[in-house]
C-alpha positions in Angstrom: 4.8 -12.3 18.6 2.2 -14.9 18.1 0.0 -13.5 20.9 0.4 -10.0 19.5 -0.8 -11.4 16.2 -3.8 -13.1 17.4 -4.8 -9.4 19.2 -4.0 -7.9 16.0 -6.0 -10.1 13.7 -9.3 -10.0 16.6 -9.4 -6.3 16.7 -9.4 -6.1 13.0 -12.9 -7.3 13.0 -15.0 -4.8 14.6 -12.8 -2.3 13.0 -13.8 -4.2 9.4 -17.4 -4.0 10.6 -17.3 -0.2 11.4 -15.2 0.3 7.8 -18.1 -1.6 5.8 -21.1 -0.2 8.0 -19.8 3.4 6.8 -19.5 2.5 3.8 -22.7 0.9 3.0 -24.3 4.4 4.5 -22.7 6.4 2.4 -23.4 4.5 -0.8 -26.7 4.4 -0.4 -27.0 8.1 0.2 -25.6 8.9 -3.2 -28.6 10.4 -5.2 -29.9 7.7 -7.7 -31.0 4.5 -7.3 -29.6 1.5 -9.3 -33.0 0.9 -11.0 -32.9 4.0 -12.6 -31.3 3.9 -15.7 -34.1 0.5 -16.3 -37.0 2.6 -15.3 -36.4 6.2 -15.8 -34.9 5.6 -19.4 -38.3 3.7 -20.4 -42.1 5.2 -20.5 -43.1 1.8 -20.4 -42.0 0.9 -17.3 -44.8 1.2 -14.6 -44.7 1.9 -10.8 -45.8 -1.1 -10.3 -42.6 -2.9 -12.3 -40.3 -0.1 -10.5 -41.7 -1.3 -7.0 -41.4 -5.6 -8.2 -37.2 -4.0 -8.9 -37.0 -2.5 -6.2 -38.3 -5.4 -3.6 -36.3 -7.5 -5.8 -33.0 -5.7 -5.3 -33.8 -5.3 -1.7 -34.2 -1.2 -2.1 -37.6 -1.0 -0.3 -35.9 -1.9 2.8 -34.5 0.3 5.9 -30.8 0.8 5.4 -30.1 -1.0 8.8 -32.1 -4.2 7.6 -30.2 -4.4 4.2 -26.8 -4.1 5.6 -27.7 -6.8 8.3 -28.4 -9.0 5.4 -25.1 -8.1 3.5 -23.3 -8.7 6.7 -24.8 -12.4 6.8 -24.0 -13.1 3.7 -20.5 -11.5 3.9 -20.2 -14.0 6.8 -20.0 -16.4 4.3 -17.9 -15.1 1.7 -20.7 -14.1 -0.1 -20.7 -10.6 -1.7 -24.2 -11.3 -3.2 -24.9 -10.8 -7.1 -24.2 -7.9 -9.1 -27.2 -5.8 -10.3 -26.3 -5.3 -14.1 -25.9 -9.1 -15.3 -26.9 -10.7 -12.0 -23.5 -12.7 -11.6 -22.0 -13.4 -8.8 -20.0 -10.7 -7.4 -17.1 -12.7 -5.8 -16.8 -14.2 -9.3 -16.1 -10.7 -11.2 -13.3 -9.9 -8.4 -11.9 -13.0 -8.5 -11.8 -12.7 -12.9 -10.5 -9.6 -12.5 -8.4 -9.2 -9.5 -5.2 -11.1 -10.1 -4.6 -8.8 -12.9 -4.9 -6.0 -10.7 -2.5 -7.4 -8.5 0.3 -8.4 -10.8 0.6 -5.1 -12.7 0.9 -3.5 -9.3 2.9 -6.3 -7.3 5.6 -5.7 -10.6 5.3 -2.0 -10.1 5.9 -1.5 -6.5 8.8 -3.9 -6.9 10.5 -1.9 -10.1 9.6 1.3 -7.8 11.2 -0.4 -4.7 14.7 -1.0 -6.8 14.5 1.9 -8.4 13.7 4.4 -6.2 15.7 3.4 -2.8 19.2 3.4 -5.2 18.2 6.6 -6.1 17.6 8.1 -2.9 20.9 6.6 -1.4 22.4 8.3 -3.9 21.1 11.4 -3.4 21.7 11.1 0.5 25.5 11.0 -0.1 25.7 13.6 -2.8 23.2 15.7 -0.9 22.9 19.3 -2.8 25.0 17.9 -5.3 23.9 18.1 -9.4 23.2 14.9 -9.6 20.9 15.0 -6.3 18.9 18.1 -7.7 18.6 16.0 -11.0 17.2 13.0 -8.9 15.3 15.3 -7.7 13.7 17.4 -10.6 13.0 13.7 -12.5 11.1 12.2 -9.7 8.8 15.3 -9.3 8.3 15.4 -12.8 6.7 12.1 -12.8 4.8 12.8 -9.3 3.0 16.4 -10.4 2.3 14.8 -14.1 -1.1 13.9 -14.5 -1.1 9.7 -15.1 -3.8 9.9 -17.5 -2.3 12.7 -19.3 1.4 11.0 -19.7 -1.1 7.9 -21.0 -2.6 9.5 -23.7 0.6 11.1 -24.5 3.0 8.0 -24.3 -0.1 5.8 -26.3 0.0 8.4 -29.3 4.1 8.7 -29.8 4.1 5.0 -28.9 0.8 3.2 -30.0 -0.2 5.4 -33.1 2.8 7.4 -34.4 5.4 4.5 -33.9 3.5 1.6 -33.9 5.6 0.2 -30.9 2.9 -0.8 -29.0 -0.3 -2.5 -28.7 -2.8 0.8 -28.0 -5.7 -0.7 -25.7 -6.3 -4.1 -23.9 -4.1 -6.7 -22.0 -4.0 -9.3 -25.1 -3.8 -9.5 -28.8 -7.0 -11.5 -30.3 -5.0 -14.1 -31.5 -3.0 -14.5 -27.6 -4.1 -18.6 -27.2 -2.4 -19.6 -30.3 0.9 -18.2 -28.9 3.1 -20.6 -27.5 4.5 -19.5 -24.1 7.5 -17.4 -25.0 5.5 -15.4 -27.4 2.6 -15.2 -24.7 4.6 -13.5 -22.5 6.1 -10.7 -25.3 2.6 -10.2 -26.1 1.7 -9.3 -22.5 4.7 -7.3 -22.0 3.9 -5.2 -24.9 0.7 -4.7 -23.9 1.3 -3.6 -20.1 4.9 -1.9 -20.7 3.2 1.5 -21.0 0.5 1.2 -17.7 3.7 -0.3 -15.6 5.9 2.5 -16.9 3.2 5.0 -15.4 2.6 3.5 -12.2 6.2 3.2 -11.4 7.1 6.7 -12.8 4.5 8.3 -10.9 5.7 6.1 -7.6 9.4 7.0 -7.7 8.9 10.3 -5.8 7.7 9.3 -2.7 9.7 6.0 -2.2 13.2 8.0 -3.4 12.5 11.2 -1.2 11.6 9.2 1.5 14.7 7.0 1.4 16.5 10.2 0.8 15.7 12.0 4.0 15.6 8.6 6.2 19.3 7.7 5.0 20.7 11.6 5.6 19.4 11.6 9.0 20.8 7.8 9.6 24.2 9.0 8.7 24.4 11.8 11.0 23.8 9.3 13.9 26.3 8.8 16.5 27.0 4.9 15.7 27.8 6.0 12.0 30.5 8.6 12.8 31.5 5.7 15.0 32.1 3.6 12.2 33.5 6.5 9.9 36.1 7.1 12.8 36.6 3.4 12.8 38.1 3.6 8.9 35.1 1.6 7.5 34.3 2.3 4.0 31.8 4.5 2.6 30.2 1.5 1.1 30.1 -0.9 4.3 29.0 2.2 6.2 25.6 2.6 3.6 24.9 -0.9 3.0 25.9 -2.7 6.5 25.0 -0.1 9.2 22.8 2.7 7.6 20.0 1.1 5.3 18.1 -1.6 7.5 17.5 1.3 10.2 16.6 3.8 7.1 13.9 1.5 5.6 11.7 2.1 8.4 10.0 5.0 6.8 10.1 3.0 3.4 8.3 -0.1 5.2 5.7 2.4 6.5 4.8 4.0 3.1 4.3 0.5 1.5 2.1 -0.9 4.0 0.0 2.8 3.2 0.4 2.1 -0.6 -1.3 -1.2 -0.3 -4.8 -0.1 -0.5 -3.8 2.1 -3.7 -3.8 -1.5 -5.5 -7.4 -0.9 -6.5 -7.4 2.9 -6.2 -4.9 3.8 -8.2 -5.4 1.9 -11.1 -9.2 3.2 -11.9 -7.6 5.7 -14.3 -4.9 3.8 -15.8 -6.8 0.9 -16.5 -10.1 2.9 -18.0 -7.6 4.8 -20.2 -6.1 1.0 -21.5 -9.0 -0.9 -21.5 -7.7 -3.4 -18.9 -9.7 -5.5 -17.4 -8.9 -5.2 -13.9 -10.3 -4.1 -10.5 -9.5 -0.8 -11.0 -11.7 -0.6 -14.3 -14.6 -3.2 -12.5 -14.9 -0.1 -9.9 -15.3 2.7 -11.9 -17.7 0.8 -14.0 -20.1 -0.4 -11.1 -19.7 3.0 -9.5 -21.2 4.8 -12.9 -23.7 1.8 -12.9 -25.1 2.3 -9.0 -24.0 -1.7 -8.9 -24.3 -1.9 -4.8 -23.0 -5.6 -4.0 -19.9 -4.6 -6.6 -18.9 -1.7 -5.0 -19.4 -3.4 -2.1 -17.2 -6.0 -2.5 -14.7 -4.3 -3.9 -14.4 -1.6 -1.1 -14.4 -4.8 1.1 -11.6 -6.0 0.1 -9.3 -2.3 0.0 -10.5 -2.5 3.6 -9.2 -5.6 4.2 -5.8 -5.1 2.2 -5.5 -1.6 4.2 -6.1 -3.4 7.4 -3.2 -6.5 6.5 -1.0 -3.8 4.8 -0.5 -1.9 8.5 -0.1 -5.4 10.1 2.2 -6.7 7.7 4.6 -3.1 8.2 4.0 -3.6 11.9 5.5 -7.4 11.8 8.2 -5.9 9.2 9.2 -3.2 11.6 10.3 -6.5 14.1 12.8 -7.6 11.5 13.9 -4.4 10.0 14.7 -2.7 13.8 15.7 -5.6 16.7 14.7 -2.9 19.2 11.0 -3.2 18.3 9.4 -6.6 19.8 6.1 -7.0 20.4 6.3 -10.0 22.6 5.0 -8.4 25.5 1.9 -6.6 24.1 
């Protein structure tokens, strides 16, 4: 295992290097150049001052040339500094990241026990009412627009009821809480964009699970153990569900990369201050060593998300060993 690792985490490099090259490209060959909303906005801008901004920003170079010198200063951890405030990049993802990661960290775990019950449940009461009411409620939540269900749970919620806070991950007044009423405040505040993300996320991990666990049963070791007089419940939970999360194991280390995609609408329709929100914000802005960064590190979440479902498919499945690759 440990030598398969050490292959694993070598070949990721080039394969990062290829992932950001692209990028970078592509970025650039947007129309638009991050000086223009300075210059284009103001007649009293000169070509003279649009040339300084553009040497200054590194624009005047070939593509090649300013990607080598992203790539050395990536080397170091360095995503350079942003072009709107001129901080430093790795400093806005690390301000905003973490909050990123624990509303979706909490979401993928309320989708994880909510949706593999339910599609164990629909497994054994396949074509049953209560399956094809599993499965109308999951798909409900899967083919409703997220930013739609937003704006309608913040205006029965928020503004008719007065439930909930309506934007924002704090109240104004959050660091003269004390602890317990700190974490009411943030619960109140992010119970509508966790309820979205794990409504929206049920459909894939239950269906999944669903289909994995009905072909699991009809195995010949199951009948085995049906013959055998074991119950219906040591039969699911003992012998059927490690060798059914397989499929789960491989949609999570997919979903891991949707940390940062998938929470550019929810968080621009909350106002929370996340990755998600960062993006969209230095994509509309033309901010180069943002996006940068940020695309950077889906890569690299993508990348240890496949690795991680690789290692987990060793535990989950004692047939799988990668010892000798």
């Amino acid at each position: 295992m440990l030598n398969y690792l050490i292959k694993r985490l070598l070949g990721l490099i080039p394969l990062l290097i290829g992932i950001t090259l692209i990028s970078f490209a592509v970025i650039h060959l947007a129309p638009g150049k991050p000086t223009d909303a300075l210059t284009n906005l103001n007649p009293k801008i000169s070509l003279d001052a649009r040339a300084k901004l553009n040497r200054l920003y590194e624009l005047d170079k070939p593509i090649f040339i300013q990607y080598k010198n992203w790539l050395k200063r990536f080397v170091r951890l360095d995503f350079g500094e942003s072009f709107i405030d001129a901080r430093k990049v790795i400093d806005k993802i690390k301000e905003r990241l973490p909050i990123t990661l624990f509303i979706n960290i909490v979401s993928i775990i309320l989708i994880l026990l909510i949706g593999i019950p339910l599609g164990i449940i629909g497994s054994t009461k396949q074509g049953s009412f209560t399956d094809k009411s599993i499965t109308a409620f999951v798909f409900i939540g899967f083919a409703m627009p997220s930013f739609w269900l937003a704006l309608i749970l913040m205006d029965i919620f928020c503004i008719k009821l007065g439930w909930l806070p309506v934007l924002g991950m704090t109240s104004l007044d959050f660091e003269s809480f004390n602890l317990i009423e700190k974490i009411i405040d943030l619960s109140r505040h992010l119970a509508l964009p966790i309820f979205i993300f794990v409504f929206g996320g049920l459909a894939g991990i239950s269906r999944y699970m669903r289909q994995s666990m009905i072909q699991t049963l009809n195995k010949p070791y199951i009948l085995t153990a049906r013959a055998k007089g074991l119950s219906q419940k040591v039969i699911i939970y003992k012998h059927a569900l490690r060798n059914s999360l397989l499929p789960i194991i491989t949609l999570l280390g997919l979903s891991i990369p949707g940390l940062i995609s998938g929470s550019v609408i929810i968080e621009s329709v909350f106002a929370i201050p996340g990755m998600g929100r960062l993006f969209f914000e230095s994509v509309m802005s033309r901010d180069y060593p943002v996006i940068m960064g940020i695309l950077t590190i889906g890569a690299i979440l993508t990348m240890l998300g496949n690795l991680l479902a690789d290692i987990c498919y060793a535990y989950a499945d004692p047939r799988i060993r990668y010892s000798k690759q």
